[in-house]
N, C-alpha and C positions, 0 to 999 in steps of 0.2 A: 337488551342491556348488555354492556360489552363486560366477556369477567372481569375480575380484578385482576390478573395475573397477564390477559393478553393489554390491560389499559394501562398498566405499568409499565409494560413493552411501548406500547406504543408512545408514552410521554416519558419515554428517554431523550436528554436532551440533543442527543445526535440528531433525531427527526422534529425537532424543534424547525428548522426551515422550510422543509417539505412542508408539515403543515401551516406554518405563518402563510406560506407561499399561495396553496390550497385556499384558504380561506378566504384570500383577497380577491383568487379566480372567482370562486364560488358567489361572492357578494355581487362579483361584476357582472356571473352570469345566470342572476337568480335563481341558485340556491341547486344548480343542474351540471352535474359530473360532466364537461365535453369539452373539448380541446384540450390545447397540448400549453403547457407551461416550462420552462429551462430555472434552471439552476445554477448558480453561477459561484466560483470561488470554493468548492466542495474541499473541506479538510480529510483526511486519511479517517477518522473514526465517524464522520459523515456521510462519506462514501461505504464505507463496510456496510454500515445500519442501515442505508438507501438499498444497496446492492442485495444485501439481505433480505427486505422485507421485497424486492421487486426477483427476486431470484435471476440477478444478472446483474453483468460488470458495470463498475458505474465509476467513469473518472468525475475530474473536478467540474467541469460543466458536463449538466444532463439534463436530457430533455423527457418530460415523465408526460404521459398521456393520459386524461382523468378520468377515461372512460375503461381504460385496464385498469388503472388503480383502482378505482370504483370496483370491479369484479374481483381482481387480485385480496383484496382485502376480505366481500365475502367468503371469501373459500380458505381464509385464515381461522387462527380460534377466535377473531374479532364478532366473525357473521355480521359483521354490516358496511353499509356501504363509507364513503367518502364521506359524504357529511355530516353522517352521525359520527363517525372519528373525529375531524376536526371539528364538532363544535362540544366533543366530551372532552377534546385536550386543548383546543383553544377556545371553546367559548359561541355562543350562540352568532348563525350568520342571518345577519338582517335579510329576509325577501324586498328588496329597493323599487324593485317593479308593481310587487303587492303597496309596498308603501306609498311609491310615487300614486299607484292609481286611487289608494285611500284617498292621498290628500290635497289629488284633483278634485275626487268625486265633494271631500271637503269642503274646500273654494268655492268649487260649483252650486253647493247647498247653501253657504252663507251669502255668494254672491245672487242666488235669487232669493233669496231672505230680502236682502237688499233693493233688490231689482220692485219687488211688491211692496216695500216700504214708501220707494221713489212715488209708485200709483197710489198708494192711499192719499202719499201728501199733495196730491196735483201736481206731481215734479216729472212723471216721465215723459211727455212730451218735450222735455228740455233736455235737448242736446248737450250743455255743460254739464246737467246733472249726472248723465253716463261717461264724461267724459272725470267727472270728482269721483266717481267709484273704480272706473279704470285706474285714477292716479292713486287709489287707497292700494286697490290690489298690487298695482308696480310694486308698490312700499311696505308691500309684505304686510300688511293688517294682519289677515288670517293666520300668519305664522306666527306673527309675535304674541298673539292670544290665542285663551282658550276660546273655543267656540260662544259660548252663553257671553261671556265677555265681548266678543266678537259685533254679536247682536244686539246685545243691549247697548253698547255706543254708536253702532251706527245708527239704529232705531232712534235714539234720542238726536243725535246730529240732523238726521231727515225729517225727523219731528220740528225740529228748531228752522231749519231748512225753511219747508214749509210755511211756516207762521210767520218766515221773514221776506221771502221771494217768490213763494209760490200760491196754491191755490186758496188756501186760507190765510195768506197775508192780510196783517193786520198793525198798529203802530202798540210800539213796547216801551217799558223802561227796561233796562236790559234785568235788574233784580226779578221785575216780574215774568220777565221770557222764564228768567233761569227757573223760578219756582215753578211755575208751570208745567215747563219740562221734565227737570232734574229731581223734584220736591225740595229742593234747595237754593234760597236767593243768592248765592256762592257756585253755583253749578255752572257758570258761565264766566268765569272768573278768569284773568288773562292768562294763568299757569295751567289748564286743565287742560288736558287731550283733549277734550270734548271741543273745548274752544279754537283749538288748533284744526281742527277738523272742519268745524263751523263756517271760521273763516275761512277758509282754502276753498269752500264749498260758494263763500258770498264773490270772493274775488273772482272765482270764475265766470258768477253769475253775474254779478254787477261791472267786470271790467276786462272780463275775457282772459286774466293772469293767471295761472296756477301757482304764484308764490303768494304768500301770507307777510301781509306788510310787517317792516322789521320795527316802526318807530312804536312808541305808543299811540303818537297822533293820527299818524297813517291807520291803527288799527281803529282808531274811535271813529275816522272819518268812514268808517265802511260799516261798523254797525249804525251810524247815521243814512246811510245813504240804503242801508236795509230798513230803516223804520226804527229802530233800536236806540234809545235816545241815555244818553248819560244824564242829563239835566233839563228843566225844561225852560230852561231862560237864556242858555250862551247863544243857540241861532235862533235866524229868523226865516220865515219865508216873505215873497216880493210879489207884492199884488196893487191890480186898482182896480177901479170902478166897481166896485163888490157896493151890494147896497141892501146886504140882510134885513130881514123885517127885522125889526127893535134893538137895529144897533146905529143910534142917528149921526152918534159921531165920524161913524164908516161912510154914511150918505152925502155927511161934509163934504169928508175928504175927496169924495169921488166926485161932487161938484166943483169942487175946487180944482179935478186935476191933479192929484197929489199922489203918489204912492205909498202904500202902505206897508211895514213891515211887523209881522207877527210873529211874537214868540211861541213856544210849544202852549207856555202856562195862558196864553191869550185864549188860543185856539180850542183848547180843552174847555176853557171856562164861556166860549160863546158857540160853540158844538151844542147843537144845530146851527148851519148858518142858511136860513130860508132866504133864496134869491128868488126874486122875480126875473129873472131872468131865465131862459130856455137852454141856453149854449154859453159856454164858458171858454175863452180862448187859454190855451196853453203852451207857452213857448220855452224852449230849453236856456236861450241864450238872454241877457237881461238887457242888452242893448235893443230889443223888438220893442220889450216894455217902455221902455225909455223914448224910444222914435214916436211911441203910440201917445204917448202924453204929449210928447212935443206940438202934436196935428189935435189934442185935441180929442182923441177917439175917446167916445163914451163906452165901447167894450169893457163887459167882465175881464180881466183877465190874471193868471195867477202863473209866473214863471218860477221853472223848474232848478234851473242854474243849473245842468247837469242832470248827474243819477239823483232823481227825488233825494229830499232827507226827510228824516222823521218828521219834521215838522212841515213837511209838505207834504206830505202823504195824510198827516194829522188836519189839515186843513182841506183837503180834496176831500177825505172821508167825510168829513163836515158840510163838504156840501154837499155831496151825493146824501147823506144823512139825511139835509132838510128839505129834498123832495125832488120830481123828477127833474135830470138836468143831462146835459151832453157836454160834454168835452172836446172842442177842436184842438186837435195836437198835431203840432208842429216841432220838427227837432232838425238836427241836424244829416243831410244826407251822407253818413259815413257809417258804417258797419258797427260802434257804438252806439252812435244815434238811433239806428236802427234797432237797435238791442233795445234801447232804454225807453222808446215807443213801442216795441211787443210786452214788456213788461207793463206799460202804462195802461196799454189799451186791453189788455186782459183783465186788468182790474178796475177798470172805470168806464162806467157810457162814454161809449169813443168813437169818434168819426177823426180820419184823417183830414188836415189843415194844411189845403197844397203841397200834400205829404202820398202823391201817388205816384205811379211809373210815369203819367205823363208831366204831372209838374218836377218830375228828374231831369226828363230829359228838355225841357225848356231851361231849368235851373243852369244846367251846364251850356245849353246854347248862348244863355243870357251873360254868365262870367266872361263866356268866348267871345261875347260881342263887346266887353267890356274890358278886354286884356285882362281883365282878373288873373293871377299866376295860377295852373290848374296845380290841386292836389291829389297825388295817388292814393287808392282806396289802399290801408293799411287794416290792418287787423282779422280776426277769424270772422268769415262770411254768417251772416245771421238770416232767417228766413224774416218775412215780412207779411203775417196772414192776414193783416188788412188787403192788400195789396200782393199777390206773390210777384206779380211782372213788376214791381219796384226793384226789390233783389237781384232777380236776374236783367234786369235793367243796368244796375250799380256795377254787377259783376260783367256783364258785356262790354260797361265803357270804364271800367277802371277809376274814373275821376269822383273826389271827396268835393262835396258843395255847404257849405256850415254855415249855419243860419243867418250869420249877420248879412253877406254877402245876399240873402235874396230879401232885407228888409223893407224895399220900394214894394216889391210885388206883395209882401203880406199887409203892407200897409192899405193897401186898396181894398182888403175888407173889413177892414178898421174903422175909413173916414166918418166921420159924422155928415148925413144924408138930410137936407132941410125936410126931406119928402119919408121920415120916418121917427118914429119918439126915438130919443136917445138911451132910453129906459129897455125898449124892449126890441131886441134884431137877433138874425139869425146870421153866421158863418158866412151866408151866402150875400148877405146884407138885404134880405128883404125883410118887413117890419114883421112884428107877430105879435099878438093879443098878449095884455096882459094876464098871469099868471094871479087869479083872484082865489085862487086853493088855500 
């Protein structure tokens, strides 16, 4: 402890600058007496009091070394060093190197907090999902909260995550996401961080963007296409040839050749839908459906229109519900398409549908032969675990091929075959037993 008599010396305001000066070295060079620092503009009773306490002449600019003053001082009546002077007359000096390494080691704790939350929800295999916690941390998360704060939103976001895109994906009303989560039917509510999070987390996933759409509609359209449903009667999904046991109106239509459109409140209230049928075709784009009715084709089939929505998701689960069944999927040969068939086919019996590296590279022979204008693969590269030589296929030739453009060739395993029941065929178009389960 410095006496009173030498602290009073030394918090005269003449060495009011020495020490200001001191202290800022000191901060810069954690909290360690070395090097040299200048003084600049030194007044007559500034210089005395410098000159004084260093025993020697001191004009207006001087240059003080930290490592004498440091000794200089013990062997004053102070008895201590440098930094205990400057932080008993200016004030305590942060260790910034202790601090920086705290609030590494910090980040580093909540970001694997994080990182094992990603694995419980079946999310760390997903590349955007490391890439939405990269963007949390840019954004300073960890800084702007406490820790426990820290974890409990992101826990609940990768929770929510989860239940909407990943491995326990499953269809919502959004009130009931939020209770689920949050213990509150308001926890998912458009003003909540939580939500702000959520989505920044789905638009990665569902369309490769890191911004959070601005409209209202843009945002509804994206807890839709997560399975998150606002209402269950504004959309539909787009199907035909569907021919559930004890729904005979469905059988109609699908004799008749008609398409069908279902709402969320349809799908719910006829969940289970037991098909006799084995294989269910599924196409992204609705002009396949459209062609397929035109010829005639008695195929199941249920189109996607894009990234699934709730209500097609709500009606796929319906049918994997009412007993075994496969899914040919078909989508679009572009780096979303791509996305939105690893998405599909992790969550449903799934076999690709002229959807491998060699039906790529026929696809783009076939435009070429057709002058079709090519398009350039745009977007962040997606892997393809049905298929990996698809991927690196797309990524070799550059060129985007989109569903409508190969709908002659998907139609050939569509046609209606006199040499098979129209009731019961496979992908491949050979016939299969019916389904008496």
């Amino acid at each position: 402890m410095i006496p009173p008599a030498a602290l009073a010396y030394l918090r005269s305001p003449a060495l009011q600058p020495l020490w200001a000066a001191c202290h800022a070295r000191l901060i810069r060079n954690g909290r360690a007496a070395r090097g040299r620092l200048t003084l600049t503009g030194l007044d007559p009773d500034q210089r005395d009091a410098l000159g004084h306490l260093l025993d020697r002449v001191v004009t207006a600019t001087h240059t003080v070394d930290l490592a004498h003053l440091d000794q200089r001082l013990r062997a004053t009546a102070a008895g201590t060093g440098l930094l205990d002077v400057v932080e008993a007359v200016i004030g305590p000096v942060p260790d910034r190197r202790a601090l920086a390494s705290t609030t590494q080691a910090r980040r580093a704790d909540l970001r694997d907090h994080a990182t094992a939350g990603l694995d419980a929800a079946g999310l760390s295999g997903q590349e955007w999902a490391h890439r939405w916690l990269d963007q949390l941390w840019r954004q300073g998360l960890p800084a702007r909260l406490p820790a426990d704060e820290v974890r409990r939103i992101v826990d609940r976001a990768v929770t929510t995550l989860g239940l909407t895109v990943g491995a326990h994906a499953r269809t919502w009303s959004r009130g009931e996401l939020a209770q689920a989560v949050t213990g509150s039917a308001h926890g998912l509510d458009d003003d909540t961080a939580l939500t702000r999070m959520v989505l920044r987390g789905l638009a990665l996933a569902l369309t490769d963007s890191p911004a959070v759409p601005a409209g209202a509609a843009e945002r509804r359209a994206l807890w839709d296409a997560a399975g998150v449903a606002g209402d269950t009667v504004a959309t539909t999904v787009l199907t035909c040839g569907l021919r559930p046991q004890g729904v005979p109106w469905l059988h109609e239509r699908a004799d008749l050749g008609a398409e069908t459109h279902f709402t969320l409140r349809e799908v719910r209230r006829l969940a289970p839908l037991r098909l006799p049928h084995r294989t269910v075709y599924v196409c992204e784009n609705p002009r396949v459906l459209e062609a397929a009715l035109d010829i005639g084709a008695p195929a199941p089939m249920v189109c996607t229109m894009g990234n699934p929505t709730t209500v097609t998701l709500s009606l796929l689960d319906a049918i994997t519900a009412g007993g075994p069944v496969t899914f040919a999927y078909h989508g679009d040969f572009d780096w979303p398409g791509i996305a939105i068939a690893a998405r599909f086919m992790r969550r449903y019996p799934s076999e690709p549908w002229q959807f491998t590296a060699g039906d790529y590279r026929e696809a783009v022979a076939r435009v070429a032969r057709h002058g079709t204008p090519r398009h350039p693969l745009t977007g962040h590269p997606t892997d393809s675990p049905w298929d990996p030589a698809l991927a690196e296929a797309m990524t070799g030739t550059g060129v985007a091929v989109h569903e409508e453009a190969l709908i002659e060739s998907l139609l050939a395993d569509l046609r209606p075959r006199e040499d098979r029941s129209p009731n019961f065929f496979d992908h491949t178009g050979h016939a299969l037993a019916p389904d008496t389960t």
